[in-house]
C-alpha atoms as a printed R data frame, in Angstrom:
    type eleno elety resid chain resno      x       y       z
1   ATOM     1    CA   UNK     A     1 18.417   1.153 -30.819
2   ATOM     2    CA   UNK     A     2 18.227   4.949 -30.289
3   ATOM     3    CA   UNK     A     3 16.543   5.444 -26.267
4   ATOM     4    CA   UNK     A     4 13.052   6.437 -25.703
5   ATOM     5    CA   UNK     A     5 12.354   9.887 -24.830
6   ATOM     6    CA   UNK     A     6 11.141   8.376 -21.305
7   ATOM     7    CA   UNK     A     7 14.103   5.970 -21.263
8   ATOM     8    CA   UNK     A     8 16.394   9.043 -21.597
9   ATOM     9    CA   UNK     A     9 14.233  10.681 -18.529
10  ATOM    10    CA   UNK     A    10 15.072   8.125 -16.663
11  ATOM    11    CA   UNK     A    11 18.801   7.866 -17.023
12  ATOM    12    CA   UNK     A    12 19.008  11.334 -16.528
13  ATOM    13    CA   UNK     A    13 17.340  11.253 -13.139
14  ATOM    14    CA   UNK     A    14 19.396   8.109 -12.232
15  ATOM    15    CA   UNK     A    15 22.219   9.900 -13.010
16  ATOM    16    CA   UNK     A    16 21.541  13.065 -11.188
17  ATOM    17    CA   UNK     A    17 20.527  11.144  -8.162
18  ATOM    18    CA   UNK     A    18 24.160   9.404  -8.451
19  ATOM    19    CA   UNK     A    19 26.100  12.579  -8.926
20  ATOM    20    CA   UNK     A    20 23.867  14.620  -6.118
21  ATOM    21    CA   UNK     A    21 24.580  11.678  -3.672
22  ATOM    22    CA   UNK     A    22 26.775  12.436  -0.801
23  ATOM    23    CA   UNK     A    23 28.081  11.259   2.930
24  ATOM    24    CA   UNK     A    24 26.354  13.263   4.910
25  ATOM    25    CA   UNK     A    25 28.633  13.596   8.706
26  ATOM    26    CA   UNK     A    26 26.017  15.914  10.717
27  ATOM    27    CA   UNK     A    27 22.157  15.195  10.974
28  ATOM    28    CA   UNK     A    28 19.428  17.729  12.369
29  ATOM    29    CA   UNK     A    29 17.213  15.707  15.307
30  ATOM    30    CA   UNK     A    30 14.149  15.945  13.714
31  ATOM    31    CA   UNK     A    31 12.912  11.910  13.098
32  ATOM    32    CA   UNK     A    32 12.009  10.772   9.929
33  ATOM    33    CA   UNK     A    33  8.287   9.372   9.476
34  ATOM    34    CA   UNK     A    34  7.716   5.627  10.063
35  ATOM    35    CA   UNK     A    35  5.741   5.852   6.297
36  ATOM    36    CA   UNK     A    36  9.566   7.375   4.650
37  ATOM    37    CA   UNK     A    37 11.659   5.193   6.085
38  ATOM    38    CA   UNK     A    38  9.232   1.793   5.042
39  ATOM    39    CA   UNK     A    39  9.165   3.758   1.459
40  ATOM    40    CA   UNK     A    40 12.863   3.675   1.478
41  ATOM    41    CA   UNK     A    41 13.361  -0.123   2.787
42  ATOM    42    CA   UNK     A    42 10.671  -1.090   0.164
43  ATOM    43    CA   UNK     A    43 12.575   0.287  -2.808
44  ATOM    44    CA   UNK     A    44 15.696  -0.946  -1.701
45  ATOM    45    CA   UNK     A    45 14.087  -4.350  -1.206
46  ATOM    46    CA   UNK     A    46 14.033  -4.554  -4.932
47  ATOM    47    CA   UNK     A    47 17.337  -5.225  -5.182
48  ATOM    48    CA   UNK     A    48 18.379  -7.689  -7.310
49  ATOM    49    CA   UNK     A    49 20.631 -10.458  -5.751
50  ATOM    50    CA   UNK     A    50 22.227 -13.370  -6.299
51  ATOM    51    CA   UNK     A    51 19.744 -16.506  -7.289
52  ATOM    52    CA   UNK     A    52 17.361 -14.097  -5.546
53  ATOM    53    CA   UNK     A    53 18.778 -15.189  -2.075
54  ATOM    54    CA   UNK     A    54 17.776 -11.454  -0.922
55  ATOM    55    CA   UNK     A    55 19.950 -12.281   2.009
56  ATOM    56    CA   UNK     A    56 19.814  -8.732   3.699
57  ATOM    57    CA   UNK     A    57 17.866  -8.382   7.234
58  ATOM    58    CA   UNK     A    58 18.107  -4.811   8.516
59  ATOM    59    CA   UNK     A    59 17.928  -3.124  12.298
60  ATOM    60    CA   UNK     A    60 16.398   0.145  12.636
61  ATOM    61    CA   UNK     A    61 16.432   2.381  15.357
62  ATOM    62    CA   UNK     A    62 14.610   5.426  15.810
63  ATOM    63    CA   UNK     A    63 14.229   7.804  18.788
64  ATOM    64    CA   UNK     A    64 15.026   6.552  22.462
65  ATOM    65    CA   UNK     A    65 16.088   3.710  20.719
66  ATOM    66    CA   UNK     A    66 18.636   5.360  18.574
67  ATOM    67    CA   UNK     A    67 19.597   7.423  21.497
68  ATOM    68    CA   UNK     A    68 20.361   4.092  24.306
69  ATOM    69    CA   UNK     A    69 22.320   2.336  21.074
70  ATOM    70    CA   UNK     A    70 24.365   5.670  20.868
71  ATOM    71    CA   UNK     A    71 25.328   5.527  24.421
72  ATOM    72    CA   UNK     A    72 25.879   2.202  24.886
73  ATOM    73    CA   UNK     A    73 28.101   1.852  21.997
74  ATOM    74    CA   UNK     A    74 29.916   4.987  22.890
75  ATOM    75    CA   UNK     A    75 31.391   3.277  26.108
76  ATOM    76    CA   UNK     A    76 31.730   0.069  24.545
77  ATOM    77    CA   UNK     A    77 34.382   1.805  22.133
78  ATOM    78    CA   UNK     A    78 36.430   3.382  25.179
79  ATOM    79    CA   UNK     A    79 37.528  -0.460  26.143
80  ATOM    80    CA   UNK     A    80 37.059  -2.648  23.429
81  ATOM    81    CA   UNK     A    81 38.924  -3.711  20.354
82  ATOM    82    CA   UNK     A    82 37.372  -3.274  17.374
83  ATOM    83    CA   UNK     A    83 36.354  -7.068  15.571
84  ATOM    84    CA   UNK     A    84 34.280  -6.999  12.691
85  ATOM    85    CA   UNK     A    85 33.163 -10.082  11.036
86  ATOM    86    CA   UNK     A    86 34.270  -9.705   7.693
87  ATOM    87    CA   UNK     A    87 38.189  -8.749   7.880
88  ATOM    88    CA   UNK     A    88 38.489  -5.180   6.800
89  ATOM    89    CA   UNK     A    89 41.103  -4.264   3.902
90  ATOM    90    CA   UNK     A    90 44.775  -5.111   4.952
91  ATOM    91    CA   UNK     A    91 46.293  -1.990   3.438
92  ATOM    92    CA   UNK     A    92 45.572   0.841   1.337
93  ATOM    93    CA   UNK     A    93 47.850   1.061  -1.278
94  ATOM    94    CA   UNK     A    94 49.196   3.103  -4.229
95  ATOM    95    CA   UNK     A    95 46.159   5.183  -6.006
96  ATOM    96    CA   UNK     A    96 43.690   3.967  -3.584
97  ATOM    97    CA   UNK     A    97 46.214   5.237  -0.472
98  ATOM    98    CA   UNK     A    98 45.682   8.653  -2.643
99  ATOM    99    CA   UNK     A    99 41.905   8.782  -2.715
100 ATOM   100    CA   UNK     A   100 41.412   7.675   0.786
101 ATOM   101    CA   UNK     A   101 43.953  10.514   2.248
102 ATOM   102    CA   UNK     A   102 42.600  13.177  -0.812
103 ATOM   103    CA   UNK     A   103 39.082  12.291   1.396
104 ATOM   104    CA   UNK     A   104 40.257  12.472   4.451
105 ATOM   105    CA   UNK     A   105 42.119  15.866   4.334
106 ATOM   106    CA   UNK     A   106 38.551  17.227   2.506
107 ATOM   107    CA   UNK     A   107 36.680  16.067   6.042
108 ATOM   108    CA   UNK     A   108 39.206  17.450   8.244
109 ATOM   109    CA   UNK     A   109 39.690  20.886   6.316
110 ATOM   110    CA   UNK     A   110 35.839  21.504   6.581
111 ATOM   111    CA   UNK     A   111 35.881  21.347   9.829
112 ATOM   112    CA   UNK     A   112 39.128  23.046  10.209
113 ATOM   113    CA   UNK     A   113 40.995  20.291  12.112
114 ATOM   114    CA   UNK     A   114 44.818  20.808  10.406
115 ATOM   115    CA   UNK     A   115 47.388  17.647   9.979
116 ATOM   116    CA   UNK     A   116 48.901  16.894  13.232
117 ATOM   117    CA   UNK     A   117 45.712  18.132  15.513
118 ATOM   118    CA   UNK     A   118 45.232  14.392  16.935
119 ATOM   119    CA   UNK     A   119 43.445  14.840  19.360
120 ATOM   120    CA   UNK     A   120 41.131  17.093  17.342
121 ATOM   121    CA   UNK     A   121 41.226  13.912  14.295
122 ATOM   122    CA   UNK     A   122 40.346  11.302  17.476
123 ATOM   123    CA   UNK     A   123 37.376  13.528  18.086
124 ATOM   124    CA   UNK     A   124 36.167  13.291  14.598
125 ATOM   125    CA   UNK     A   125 36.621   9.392  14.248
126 ATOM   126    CA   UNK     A   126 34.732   9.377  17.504
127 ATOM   127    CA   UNK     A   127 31.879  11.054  15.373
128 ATOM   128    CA   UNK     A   128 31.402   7.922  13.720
129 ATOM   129    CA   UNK     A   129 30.046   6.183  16.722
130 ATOM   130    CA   UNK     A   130 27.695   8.979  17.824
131 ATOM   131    CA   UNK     A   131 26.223   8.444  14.393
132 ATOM   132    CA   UNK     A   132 26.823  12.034  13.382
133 ATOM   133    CA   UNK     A   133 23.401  13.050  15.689
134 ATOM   134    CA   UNK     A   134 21.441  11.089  13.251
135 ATOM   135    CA   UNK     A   135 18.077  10.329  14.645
136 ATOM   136    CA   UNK     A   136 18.231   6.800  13.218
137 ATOM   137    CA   UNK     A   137 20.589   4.048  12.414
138 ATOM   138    CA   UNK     A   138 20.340   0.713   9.958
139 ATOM   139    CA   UNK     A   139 22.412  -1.885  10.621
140 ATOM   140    CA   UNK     A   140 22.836  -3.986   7.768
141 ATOM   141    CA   UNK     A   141 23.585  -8.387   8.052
142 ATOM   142    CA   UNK     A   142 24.199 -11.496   5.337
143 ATOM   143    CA   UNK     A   143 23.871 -14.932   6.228
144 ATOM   144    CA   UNK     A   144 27.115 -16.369   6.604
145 ATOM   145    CA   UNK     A   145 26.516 -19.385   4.230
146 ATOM   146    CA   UNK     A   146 26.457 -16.967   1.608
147 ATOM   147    CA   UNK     A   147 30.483 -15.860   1.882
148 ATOM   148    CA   UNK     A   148 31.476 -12.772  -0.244
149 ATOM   149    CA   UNK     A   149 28.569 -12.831  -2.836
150 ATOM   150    CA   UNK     A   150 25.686 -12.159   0.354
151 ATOM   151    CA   UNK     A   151 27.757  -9.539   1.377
152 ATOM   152    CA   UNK     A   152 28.090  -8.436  -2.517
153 ATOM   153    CA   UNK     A   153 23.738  -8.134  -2.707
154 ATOM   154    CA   UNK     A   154 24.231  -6.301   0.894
155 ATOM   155    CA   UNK     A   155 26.378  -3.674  -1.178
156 ATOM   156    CA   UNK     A   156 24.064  -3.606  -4.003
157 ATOM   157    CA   UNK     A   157 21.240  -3.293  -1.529
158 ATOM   158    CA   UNK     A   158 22.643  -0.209   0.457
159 ATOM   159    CA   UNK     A   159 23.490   1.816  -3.475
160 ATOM   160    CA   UNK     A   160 19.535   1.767  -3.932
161 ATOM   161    CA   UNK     A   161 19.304   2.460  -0.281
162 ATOM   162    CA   UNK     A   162 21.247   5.519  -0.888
163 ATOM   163    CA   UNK     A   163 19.797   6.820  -4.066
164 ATOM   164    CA   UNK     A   164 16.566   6.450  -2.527
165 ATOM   165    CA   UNK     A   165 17.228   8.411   0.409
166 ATOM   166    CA   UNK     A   166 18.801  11.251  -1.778
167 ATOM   167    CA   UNK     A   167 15.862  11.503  -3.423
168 ATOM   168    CA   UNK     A   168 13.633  11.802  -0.601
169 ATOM   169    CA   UNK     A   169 15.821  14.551   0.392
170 ATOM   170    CA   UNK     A   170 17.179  12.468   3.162
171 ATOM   171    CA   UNK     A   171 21.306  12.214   3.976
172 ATOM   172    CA   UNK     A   172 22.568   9.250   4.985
173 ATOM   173    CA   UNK     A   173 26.039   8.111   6.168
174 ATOM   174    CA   UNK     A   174 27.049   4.479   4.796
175 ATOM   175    CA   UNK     A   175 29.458   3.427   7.906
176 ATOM   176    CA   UNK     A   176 32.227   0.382   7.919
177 ATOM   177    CA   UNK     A   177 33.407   1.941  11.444
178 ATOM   178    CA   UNK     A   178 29.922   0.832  13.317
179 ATOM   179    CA   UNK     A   179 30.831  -3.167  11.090
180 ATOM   180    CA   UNK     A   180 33.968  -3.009  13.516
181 ATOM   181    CA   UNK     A   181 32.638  -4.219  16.854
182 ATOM   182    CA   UNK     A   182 30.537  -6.697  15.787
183 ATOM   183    CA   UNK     A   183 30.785  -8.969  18.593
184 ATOM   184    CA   UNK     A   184 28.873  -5.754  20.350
185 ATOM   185    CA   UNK     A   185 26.047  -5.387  17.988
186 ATOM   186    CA   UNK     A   186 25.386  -9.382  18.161
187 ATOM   187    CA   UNK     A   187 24.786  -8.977  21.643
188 ATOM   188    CA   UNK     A   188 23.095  -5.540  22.025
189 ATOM   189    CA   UNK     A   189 20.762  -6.650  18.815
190 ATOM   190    CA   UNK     A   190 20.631 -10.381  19.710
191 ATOM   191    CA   UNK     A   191 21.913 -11.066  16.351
192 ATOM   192    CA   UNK     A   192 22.682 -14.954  16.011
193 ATOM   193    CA   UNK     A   193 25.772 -16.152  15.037
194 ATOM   194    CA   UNK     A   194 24.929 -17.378  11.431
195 ATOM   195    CA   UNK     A   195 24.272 -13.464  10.232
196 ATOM   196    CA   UNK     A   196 27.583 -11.685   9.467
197 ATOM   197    CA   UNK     A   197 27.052  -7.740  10.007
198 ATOM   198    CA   UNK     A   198 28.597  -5.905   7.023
199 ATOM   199    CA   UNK     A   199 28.000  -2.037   7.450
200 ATOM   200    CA   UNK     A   200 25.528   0.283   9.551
201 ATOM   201    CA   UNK     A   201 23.395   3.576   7.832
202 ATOM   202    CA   UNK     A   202 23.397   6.459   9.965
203 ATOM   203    CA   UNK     A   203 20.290   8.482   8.520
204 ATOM   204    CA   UNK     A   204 18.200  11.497   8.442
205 ATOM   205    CA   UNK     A   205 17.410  15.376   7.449
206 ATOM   206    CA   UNK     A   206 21.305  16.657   6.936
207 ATOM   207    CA   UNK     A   207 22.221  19.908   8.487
208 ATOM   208    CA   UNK     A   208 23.100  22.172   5.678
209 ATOM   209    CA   UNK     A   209 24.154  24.740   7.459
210 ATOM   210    CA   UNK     A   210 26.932  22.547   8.914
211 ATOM   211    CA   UNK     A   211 30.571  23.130   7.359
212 ATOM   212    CA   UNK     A   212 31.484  19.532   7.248
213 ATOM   213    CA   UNK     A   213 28.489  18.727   4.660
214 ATOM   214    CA   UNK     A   214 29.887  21.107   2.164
215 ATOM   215    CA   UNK     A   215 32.847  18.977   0.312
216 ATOM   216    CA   UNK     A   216 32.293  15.925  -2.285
217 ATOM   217    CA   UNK     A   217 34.641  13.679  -3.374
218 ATOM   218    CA   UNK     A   218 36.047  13.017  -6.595
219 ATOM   219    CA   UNK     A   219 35.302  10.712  -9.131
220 ATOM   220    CA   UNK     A   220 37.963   9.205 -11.253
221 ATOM   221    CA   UNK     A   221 37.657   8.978 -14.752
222 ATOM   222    CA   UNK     A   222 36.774   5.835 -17.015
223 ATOM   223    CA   UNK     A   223 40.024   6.410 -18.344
224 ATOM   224    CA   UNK     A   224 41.453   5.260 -15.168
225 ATOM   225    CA   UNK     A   225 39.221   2.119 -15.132
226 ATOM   226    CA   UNK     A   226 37.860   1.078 -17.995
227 ATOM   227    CA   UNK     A   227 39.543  -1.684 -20.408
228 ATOM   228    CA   UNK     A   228 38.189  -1.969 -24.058
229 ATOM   229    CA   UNK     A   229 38.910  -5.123 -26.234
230 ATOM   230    CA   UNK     A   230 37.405  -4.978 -29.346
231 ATOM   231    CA   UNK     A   231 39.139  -7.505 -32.048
């Protein structure tokens, strides 16, 4: 069946929301409204997930709040270990080695930090944990019955999370690095044991102005990952 001229709308808008979509790394101060960010959770409350287990719960912080996490985080980092609950990948490997350095050398050249500047690169990782001056922050947990497919509907969750926010004109940062001291955010959150944290959102208005928002990353093609079988 040939699309609907609405249907085709709609793609089209899905699909310029997907391409628009980026990581944004620097946030102006100015707080989102209470009524955006519930219009953002509610759409990405629709979801779909496994049996309909919806097993996402979500923290969000938002001005002193936001601002305490950031500091207290920040000195957790200078003497703990990172320890996240879900192990993070063991290696990066081959073509995906490629795309995570072609990435990283796009972040660091914006903001003109050149191979071999570590202290300069330490600096920038560090920019992870002061949540790029967002104003607010989502932190994102599964129930651990659930294993890899609640942490699966937390992924699916945080891609309408994202599209929504892009087209609210918000940025957001999706962020494995906060995931990494778990053991902290149980404790600072009072997060029981039984909910796994899988990623944090840092979120807001993005500073456009600010070199490091001006690269995206590639795509690769569906040549590269896409198998037909047809007989």
């Amino acid at each position: 069946m040939t699309p609907t001229e609405h249907e085709t709308d709609d793609f089209a808008a899905l699909l310029r929301l997907a391409e628009q979509r980026w990581t944004c790394r620097q946030f102006r101060p100015d707080e989102v409204e209470r009524a955006t960010i519930e219009q953002l959770l509610r759409l990405a409350n629709r979801t779909p997930s496994w049996c309909n287990t919806q097993p996402w719960e979500v923290v969000v912080t938002s001005g002193g709040g936001t601002e305490r996490f950031r500091k207290e985080l920040l000195a957790h980092i200078q003497t703990n270990g990172t320890a996240p609950d879900f192990e993070f990948p063991a290696q990066y490997a081959g073509v995906y080695r490629e795309r995570r350095r072609a990435c990283g050398f796009q972040l660091y050249d914006s903001v003109g930090i050149a191979k071999g500047e570590h202290e300069a690169t330490m600096r920038q990782m560090v920019r992870n944990f002061e949540f790029f001056d967002a104003p607010h922050v989502a932190i994102v947990t599964t129930e651990a019955d659930l294993g890899v497919y609640g942490a699966l509907d937390c992924g699916l969750w945080l891609q309408s999370f994202l599209l929504g926010a892009q087209a609210l004109g918000l940025g957001a940062a999706p962020q494995a690095a906060l995931a990494s001291y778990a053991p902290f955010l149980h404790d600072y959150f009072d997060l029981p044991a039984h909910r796994k944290v899988v990623f944090g959102v840092s979120f807001g208005y993005p500073d456009h102005a600010h070199p490091i928002n001006t690269f995206r990353t590639a795509r690769a093609s569906l040549d590269d990952q896409l198998t037909w079988h047809t007989t």
